[in-house]
C-alpha positions in Angstrom: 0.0 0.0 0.0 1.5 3.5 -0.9 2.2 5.7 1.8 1.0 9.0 0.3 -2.6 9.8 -0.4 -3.8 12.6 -2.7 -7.5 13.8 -1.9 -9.8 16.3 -3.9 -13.3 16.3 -3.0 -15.8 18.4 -5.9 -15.3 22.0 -5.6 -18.3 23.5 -3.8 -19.4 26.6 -6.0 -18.7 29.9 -4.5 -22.4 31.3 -5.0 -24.2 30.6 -1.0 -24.1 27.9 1.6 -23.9 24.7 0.7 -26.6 22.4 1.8 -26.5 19.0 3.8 -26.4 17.0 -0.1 -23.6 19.3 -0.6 -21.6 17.5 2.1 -22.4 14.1 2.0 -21.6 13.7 -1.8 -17.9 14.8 -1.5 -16.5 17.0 1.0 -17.4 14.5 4.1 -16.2 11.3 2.4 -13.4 13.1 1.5 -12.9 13.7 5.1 -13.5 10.2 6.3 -10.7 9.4 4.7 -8.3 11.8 4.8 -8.7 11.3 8.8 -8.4 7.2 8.3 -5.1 7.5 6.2 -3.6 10.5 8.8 -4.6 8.1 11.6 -2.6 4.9 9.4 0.5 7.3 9.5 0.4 8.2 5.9 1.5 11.1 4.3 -1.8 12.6 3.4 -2.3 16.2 1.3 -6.4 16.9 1.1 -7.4 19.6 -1.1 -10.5 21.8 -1.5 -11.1 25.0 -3.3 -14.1 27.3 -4.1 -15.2 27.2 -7.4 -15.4 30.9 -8.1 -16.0 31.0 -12.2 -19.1 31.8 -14.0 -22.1 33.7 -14.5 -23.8 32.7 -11.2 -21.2 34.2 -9.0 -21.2 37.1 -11.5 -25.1 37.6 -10.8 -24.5 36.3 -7.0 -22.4 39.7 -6.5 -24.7 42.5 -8.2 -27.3 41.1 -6.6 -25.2 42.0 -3.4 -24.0 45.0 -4.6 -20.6 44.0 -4.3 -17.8 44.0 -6.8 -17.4 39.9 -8.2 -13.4 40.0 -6.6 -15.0 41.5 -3.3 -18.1 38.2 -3.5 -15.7 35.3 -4.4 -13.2 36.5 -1.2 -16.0 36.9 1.1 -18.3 33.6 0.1 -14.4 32.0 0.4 -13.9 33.0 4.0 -17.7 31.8 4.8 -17.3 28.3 3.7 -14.0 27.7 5.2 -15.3 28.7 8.3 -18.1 26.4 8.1 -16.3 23.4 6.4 -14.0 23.8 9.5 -17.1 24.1 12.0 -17.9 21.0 10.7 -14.4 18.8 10.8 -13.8 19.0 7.6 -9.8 18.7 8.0 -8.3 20.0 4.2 -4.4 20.9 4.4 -5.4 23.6 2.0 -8.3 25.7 1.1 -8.1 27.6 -2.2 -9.7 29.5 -4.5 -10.3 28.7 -8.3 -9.8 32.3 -9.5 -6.4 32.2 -8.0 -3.3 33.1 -10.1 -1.8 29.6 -9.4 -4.9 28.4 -11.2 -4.9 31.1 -13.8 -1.2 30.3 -15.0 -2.1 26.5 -15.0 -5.2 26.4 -16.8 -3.6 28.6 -19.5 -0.8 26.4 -19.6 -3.3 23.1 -20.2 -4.8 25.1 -23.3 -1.5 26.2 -24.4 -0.2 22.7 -24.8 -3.2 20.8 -25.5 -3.7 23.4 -28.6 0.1 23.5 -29.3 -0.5 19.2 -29.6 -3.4 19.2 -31.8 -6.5 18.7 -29.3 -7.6 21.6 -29.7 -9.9 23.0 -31.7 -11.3 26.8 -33.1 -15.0 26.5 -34.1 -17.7 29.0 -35.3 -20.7 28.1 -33.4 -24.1 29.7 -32.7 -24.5 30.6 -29.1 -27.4 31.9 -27.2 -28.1 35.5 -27.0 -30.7 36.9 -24.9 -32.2 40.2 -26.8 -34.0 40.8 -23.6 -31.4 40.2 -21.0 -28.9 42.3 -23.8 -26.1 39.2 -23.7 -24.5 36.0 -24.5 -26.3 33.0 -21.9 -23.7 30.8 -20.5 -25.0 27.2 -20.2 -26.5 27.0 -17.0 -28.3 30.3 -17.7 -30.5 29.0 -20.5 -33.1 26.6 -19.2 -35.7 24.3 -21.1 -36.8 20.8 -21.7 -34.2 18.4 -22.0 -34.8 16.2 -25.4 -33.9 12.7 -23.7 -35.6 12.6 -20.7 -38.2 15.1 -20.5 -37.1 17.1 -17.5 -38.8 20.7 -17.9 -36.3 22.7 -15.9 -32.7 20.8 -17.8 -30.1 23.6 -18.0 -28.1 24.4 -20.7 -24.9 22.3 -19.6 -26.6 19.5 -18.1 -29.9 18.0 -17.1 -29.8 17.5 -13.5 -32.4 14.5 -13.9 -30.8 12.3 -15.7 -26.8 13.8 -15.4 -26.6 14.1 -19.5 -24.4 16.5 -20.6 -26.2 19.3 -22.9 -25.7 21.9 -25.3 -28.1 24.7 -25.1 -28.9 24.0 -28.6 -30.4 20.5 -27.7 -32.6 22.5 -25.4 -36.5 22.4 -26.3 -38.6 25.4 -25.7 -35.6 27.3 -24.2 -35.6 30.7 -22.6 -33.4 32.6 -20.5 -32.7 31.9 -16.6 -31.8 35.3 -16.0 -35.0 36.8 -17.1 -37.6 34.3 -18.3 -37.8 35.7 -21.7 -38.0 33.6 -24.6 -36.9 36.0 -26.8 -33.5 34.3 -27.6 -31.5 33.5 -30.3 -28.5 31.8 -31.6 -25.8 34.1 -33.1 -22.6 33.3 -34.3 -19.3 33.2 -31.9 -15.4 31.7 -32.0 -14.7 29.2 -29.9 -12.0 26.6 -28.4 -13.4 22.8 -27.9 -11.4 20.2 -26.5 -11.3 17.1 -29.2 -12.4 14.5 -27.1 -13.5 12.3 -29.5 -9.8 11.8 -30.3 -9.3 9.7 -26.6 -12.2 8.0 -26.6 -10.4 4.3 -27.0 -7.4 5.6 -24.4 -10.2 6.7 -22.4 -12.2 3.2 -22.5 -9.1 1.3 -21.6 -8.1 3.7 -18.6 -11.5 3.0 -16.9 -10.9 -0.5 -17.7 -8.3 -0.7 -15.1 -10.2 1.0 -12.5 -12.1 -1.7 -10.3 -12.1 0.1 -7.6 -14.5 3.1 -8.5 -17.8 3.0 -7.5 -20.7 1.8 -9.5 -22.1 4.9 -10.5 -18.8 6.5 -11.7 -17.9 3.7 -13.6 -21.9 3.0 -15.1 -22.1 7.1 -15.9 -18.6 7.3 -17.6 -19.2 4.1 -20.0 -22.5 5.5 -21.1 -20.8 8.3 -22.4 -18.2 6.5 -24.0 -20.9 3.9 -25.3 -23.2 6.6 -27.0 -20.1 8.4 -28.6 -18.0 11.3 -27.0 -18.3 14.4 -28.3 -15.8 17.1 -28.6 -16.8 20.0 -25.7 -16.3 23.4 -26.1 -14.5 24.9 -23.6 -14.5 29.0 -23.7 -17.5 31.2 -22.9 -18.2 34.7 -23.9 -18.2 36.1 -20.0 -16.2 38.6 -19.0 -15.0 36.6 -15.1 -12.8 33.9 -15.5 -9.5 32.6 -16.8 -8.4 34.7 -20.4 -7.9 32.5 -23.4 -4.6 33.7 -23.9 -4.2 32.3 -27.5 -2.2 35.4 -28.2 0.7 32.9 -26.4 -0.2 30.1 -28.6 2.6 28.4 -31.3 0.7 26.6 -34.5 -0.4 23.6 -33.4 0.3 20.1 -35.7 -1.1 21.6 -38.7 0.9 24.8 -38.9 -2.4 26.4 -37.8 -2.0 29.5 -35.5 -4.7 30.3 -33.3 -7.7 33.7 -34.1 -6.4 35.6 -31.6 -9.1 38.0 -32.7 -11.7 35.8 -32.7 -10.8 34.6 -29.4 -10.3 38.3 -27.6 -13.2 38.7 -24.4 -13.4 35.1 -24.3 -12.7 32.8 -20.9 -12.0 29.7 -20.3 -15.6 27.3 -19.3 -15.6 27.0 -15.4 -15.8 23.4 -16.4 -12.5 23.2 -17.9 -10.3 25.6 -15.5 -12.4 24.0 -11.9 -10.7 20.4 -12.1 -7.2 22.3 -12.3 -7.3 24.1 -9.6 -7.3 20.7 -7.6 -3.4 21.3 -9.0 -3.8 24.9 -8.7 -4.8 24.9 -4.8 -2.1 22.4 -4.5 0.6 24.9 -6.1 -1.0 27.6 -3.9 -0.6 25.2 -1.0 3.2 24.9 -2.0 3.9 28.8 -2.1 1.9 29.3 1.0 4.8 26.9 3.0 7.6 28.2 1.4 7.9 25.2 -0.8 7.1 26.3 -4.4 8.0 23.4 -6.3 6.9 21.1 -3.6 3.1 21.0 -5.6 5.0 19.0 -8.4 5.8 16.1 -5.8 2.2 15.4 -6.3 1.4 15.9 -9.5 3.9 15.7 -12.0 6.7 12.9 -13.4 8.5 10.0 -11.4 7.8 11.2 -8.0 4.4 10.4 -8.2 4.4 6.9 -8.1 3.9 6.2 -4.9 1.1 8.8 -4.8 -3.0 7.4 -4.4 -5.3 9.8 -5.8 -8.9 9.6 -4.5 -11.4 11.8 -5.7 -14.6 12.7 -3.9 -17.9 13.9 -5.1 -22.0 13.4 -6.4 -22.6 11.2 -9.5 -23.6 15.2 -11.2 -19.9 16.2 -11.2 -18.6 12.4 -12.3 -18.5 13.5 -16.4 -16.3 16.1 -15.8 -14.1 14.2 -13.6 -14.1 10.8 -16.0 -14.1 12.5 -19.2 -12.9 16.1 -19.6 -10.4 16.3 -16.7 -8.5 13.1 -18.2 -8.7 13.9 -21.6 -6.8 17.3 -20.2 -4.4 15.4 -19.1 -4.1 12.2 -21.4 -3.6 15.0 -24.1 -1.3 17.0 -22.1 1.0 14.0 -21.5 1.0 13.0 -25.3 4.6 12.2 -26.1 6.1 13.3 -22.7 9.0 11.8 -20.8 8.3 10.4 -17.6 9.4 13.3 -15.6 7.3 15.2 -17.4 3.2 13.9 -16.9 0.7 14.5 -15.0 -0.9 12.6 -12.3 -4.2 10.9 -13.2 -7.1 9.9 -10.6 -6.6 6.4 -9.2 -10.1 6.4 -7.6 -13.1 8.2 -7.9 -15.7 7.9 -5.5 -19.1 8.9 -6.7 -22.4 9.3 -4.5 -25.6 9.5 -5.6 -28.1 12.0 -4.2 -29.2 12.9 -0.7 -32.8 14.2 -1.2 -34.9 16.0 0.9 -38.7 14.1 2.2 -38.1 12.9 -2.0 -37.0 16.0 -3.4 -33.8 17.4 -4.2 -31.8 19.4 -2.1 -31.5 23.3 -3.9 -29.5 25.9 -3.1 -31.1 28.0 -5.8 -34.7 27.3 -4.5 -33.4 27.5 -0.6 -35.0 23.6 -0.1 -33.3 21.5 2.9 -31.3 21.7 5.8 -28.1 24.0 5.0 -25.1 23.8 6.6 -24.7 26.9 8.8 -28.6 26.4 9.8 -27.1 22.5 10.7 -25.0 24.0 13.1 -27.2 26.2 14.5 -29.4 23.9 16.0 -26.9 20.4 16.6 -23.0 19.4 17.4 -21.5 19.0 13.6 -21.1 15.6 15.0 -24.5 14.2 15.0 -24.8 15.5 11.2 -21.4 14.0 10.7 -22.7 10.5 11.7 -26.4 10.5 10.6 -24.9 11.5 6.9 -22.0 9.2 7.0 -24.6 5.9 8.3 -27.0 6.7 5.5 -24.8 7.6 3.0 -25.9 7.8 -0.9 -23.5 5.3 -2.1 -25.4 2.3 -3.5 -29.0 4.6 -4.5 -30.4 7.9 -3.8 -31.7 8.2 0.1 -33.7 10.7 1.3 -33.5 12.6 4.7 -36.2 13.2 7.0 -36.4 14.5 10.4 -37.9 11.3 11.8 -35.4 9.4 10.4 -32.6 11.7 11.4 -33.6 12.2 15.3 -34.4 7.8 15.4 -30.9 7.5 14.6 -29.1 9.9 16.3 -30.9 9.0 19.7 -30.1 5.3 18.7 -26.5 5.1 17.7 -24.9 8.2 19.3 -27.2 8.7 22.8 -28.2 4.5 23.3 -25.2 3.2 22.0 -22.0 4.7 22.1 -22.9 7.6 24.4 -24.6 5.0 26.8 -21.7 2.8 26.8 -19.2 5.8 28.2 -22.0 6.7 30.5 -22.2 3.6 32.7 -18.5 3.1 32.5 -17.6 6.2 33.8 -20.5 7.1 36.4 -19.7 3.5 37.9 -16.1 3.8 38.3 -16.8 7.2 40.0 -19.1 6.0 42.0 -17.3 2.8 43.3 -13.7 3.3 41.9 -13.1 6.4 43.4 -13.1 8.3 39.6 -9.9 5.7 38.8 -9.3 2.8 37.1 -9.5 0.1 39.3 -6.9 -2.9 39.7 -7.8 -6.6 40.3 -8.8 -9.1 38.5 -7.3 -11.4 35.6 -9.2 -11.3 32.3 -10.7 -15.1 31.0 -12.6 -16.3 28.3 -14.9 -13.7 28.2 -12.5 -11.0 28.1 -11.0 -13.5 25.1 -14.3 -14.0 23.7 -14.7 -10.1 23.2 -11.4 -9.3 21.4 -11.7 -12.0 19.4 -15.1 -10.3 17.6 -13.4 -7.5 18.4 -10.6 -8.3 16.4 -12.6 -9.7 13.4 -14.7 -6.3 13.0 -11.7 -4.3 13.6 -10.5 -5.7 10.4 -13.9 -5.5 8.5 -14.2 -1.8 9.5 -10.5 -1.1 8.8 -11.3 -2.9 4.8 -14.7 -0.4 4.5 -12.7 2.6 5.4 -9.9 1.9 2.9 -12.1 0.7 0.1 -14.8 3.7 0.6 -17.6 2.1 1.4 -18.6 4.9 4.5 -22.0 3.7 4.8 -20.8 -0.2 5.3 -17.9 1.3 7.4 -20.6 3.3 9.9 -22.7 0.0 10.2 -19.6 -1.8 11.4 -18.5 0.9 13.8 -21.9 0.9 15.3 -21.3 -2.8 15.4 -18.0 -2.6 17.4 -20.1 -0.5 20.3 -22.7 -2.6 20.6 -20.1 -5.2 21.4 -19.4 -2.9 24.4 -22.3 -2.5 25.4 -23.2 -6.1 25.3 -20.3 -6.8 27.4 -21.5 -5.0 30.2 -24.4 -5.6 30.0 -23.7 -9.4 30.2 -21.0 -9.4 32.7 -22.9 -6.5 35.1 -20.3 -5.5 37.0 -22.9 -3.4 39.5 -23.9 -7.2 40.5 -20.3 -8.5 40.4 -19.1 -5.8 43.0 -21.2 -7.1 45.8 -19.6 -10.8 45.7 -16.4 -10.3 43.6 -14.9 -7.0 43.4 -11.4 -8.3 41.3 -14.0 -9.3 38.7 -15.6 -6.2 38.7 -12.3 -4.0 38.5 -11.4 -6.3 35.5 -15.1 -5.3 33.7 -15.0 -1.3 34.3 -10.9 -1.3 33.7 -11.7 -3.3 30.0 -14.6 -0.7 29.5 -12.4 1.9 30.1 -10.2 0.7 28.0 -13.1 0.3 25.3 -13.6 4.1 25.5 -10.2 4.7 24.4 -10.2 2.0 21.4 -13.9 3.7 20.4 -12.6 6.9 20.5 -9.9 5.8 17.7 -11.9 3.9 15.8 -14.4 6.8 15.7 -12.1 9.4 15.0 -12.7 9.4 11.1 -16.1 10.2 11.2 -17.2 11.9 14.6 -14.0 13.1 15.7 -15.6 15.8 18.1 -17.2 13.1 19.3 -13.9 10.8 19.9 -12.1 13.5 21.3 -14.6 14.3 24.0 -14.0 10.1 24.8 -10.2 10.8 24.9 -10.5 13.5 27.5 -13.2 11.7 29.3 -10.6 8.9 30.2 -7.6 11.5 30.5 -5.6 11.2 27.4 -4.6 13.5 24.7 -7.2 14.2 22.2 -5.1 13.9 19.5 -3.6 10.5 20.7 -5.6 8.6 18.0 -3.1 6.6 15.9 -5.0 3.2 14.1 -4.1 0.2 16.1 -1.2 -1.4 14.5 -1.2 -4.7 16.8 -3.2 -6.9 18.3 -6.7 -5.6 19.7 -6.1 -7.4 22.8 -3.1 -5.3 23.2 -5.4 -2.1 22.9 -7.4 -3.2 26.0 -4.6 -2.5 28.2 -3.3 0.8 27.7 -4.8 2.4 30.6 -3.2 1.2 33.3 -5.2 0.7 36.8 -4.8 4.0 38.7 -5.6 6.4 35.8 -7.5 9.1 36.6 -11.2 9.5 34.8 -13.9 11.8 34.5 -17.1 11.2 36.2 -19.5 10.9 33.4 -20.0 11.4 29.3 -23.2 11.6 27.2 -25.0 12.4 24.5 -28.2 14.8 24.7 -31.2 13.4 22.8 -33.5 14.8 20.6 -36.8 15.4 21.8 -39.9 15.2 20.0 -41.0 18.6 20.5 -37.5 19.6 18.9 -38.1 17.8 15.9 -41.0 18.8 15.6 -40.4 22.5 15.8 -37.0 21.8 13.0 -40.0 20.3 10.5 -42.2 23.6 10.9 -39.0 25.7 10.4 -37.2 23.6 7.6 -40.4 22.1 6.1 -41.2 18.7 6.2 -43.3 16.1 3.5 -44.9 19.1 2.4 -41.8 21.5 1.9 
């Protein structure tokens, strides 16, 4: 197994606060793991950006009276703020519209065009007489011709995830306004030729068995129904330049229409999957290590590097198809020391819907994830979204469903487990671990199932299956509580008090190996458990031996606190949350 681990999770767009579907598809996976590897000892580098390109921030920012630099650095502040409120632990929080990003995704088209895989086209693009403009994609909404869906945008159908062309729109009018008074008008512009990779690009996913399902069912039905070439500039004035005016002739002797291509930028679609390279080159200058970016991502030094990428089955065309092909094409005829690093895995989720409906930023639907916070630990959304993760099919959230199993796992389980422990050993221990006792075959009984789950839950969390993972994690503390439940020490103290020293010490113990093995995904949560039992918080390193060995860490003597728990959610609570966020009927 490699010792360095590369992870992106899907750039959340710069325009609001994200909502809870926002989190669960990629940035919170991405966490889970990032944590799991740290706590494995591997060299880990987890990358996020705002994706800060495009019309909606443009709109986003008048609408706010704000200039769009002023928006994007604001809106980048907010979610950093909250992504931390809620764990998520990047080593680097960037910003597409940064020059790192700028001078890369330039670079890209420079070479890719320079190479042949580029390619200058006339086409006819939508222009709003009403609105006075040129639409960008998403800005020109109708009814998409293979499924039906009467809100598709002009970039994709967010029904059934087909990539679109604003022509292939039926009945289409503009976002901005409404109007139907559009038309197509002629305009230059750069596509990326695709269709050239689509063999390489068949055989690359070949070798992938470890993506998920959906990443790997989505990207061969675009291969299957014949790639296209994508156009990859926009007539917007925010973005990255085209800077064709730096361009050489490509293959054919061909030199770019500088003219043609003056005002244009660069589709957010092209320059977004390079800032995950940008924000790591920004990460490098903001160290003091500007070529250390390159250890990641370019030539013979990346070999021992595992890239995971993280996001919802919407953002996995652009992350099988046109970030590759950026890449495959840039690494045409290259020396070793000289290509770019390609995704090893790719872990797509489906959705996370709302009482059946879709999460919407745009339409203010759903939980979001400062209102989250404002009303729960980040922990208990952590957990309920991790346990009932999208992975396999859409799932949808409801408050019922949301308060049964936060009560269940985190308040009767776990949080009832710590509870007993503790309040026991204050009340008849003194508030120490006791000595006495010898363990037996009960003690060997329990690390034995320990020991087999261990390993199941330790496969789940390297092979990304969260939801499988949080199943056997909730497995491992019912084992605890089983355990004392079974061997009672509040009955054992009257007649045999070693015994009983042996139970509470092992549960202590327990507390310490629950807190590590939690630490991925609630780590508020398994640092509370640390300082409950008088350890550092931090002290969470992935058992390397024997779980038997775990069970006796904490030596008899050890001071503890006097209690830990979980508050529950009351009806009345979740009842108020549905009249505030809507329920079935929102």
């Amino acid at each position: 197994m490699t010792q360095r681990i590369l992870i992106t999770s899907a750039l959340p767009y710069i325009n609001g606060i994200k909502h809870l579907g926002n989190l669960t598809g990629s940035m919170l996976p991405a966490d889970v793991y990032a944590r799991y590897q740290r706590q494995r000892g591997r060299e880990v580098l987890f990358i996020c950006a705002t994706d800060e390109h495009g019309t909606p921030a443009e709109l986003a920012a008048l609408e706010a009276g704000q200039s769009i630099e002023e928006y994007c650095a604001e809106w980048n502040l907010k979610q950093k703020e909250l992504g931390e409120r809620f764990g998520l632990s990047w080593d680097f929080w960037g910003r597409s519209s940064s020059a790192q990003n700028k001078a890369l995704t330039q670079h890209f088209a420079k070479v890719l065009w320079e190479k042949g895989f580029l390619d200058i086209r006339s086409t006819r693009q939508v222009y709003s007489r009403a609105d006075k403009r040129f639409l960008p994609d998403r800005y020109v909404e109708g009814t998409c011709p293979h499924c039906g869906y009467e809100r598709a945008r002009g970039d994709q159908c967010e029904n059934c995830t087909r990539v679109l062309d604003p022509a292939d729109l039926i009945n289409p009018r503009s976002a901005v306004s409404g109007s139907t008074d559009i038309e197509l008008r002629d305009s230059k512009h750069v596509f990326l030729l695709q269709s050239q990779f689509s063999d390489e690009l068949r055989a690359w996913i070949g070798t992938k068995a470890e993506w998920s399902g959906v990443v790997t069912s989505i990207a061969l039905k675009w291969l299957d129904e014949g790639l296209q070439d994508r156009g990859i500039t926009r007539d917007l004035k925010w973005g990255v330049p085209v800077n064709a005016q730096d361009w050489g002739p490509n293959p054919k002797g061909e030199k770019p229409d500088v003219e043609g291509l003056k005002d244009k930028v660069f589709y957010v679609w092209f320059d977004a999957p390079i800032e995950y390279i940008g924000a790591t080159r920004e990460w490098a200058d903001a160290i003091g290590k500007p070529n250390e970016w390159e250890r990641w991502w370019r030539g013979s030094a990346v070999k021992d590097v595992r890239y995971a990428e993280f996001m919802g089955k919407d953002n996995v065309p652009f992350h099988t198809v046109g970030f590759p092909v950026t890449l495959l094409g840039a690494n045409k005829g290259e020396p070793i020391d000289q290509q770019w690093k390609l995704v090893d895995v790719i872990k797509g989720t489906n959705w996370l819907n709302y009482y059946g409906g879709k999460f919407s930023t745009s339409q203010k639907r759903g939980v979001f994830m400062d209102s989250a916070l404002e009303i729960l630990p980040a922990d208990f959304w952590r957990w309920y979204l991790v346990a009932n993760s999208p992975e396999s099919a859409d799932t949808s959230f409801t408050w019922q469903h949301f308060s049964e199993t936060v009560n269940k796992d985190l308040a009767d389980v776990l949080g009832n487990f710590a509870n007993r422990t503790l309040k026991f050993a204050a009340a008849k221990f003194g508030g120490v671990v006791p000595s006495g006792g010898t363990a037996g075959v009960k003690e060997a009984s329990l690390t034995t199932e320990l020991e087999r789950r261990f390993g199941i839950y330790s496969a789940f969390l390297e092979e990304t299956h969260f939801r499988k993972a949080a199943a056997e994690l909730r497995a491992i503390w019912t084992l605890g509580n089983e355990y004392l439940a079974k061997e009672a020490p509040w009955t054992e103290i009257r007649t045999d008090k070693g015994r009983a020293a042996l139970i509470i010490r092992t549960a202590v113990n327990l507390i310490r190996l629950f807190a590590i093995l939690s630490a991925p995904i609630i780590p508020f949560t398994a640092e509370a458990l640390m300082r409950s039992v008088k350890l550092d918080p931090k002290a969470v390193s992935w058992p390397k031996g024997r779980i038997a060995d775990e069970l006796i860490v904490i030596a008899a003597g050890a001071p503890i606190e006097d209690q830990f728990a979980f508050t529950k959610i009351l009806p009345e609570q979740m009842a108020a949350w549905e009249e505030r966020f809507g329920g079935a009927t929102a």
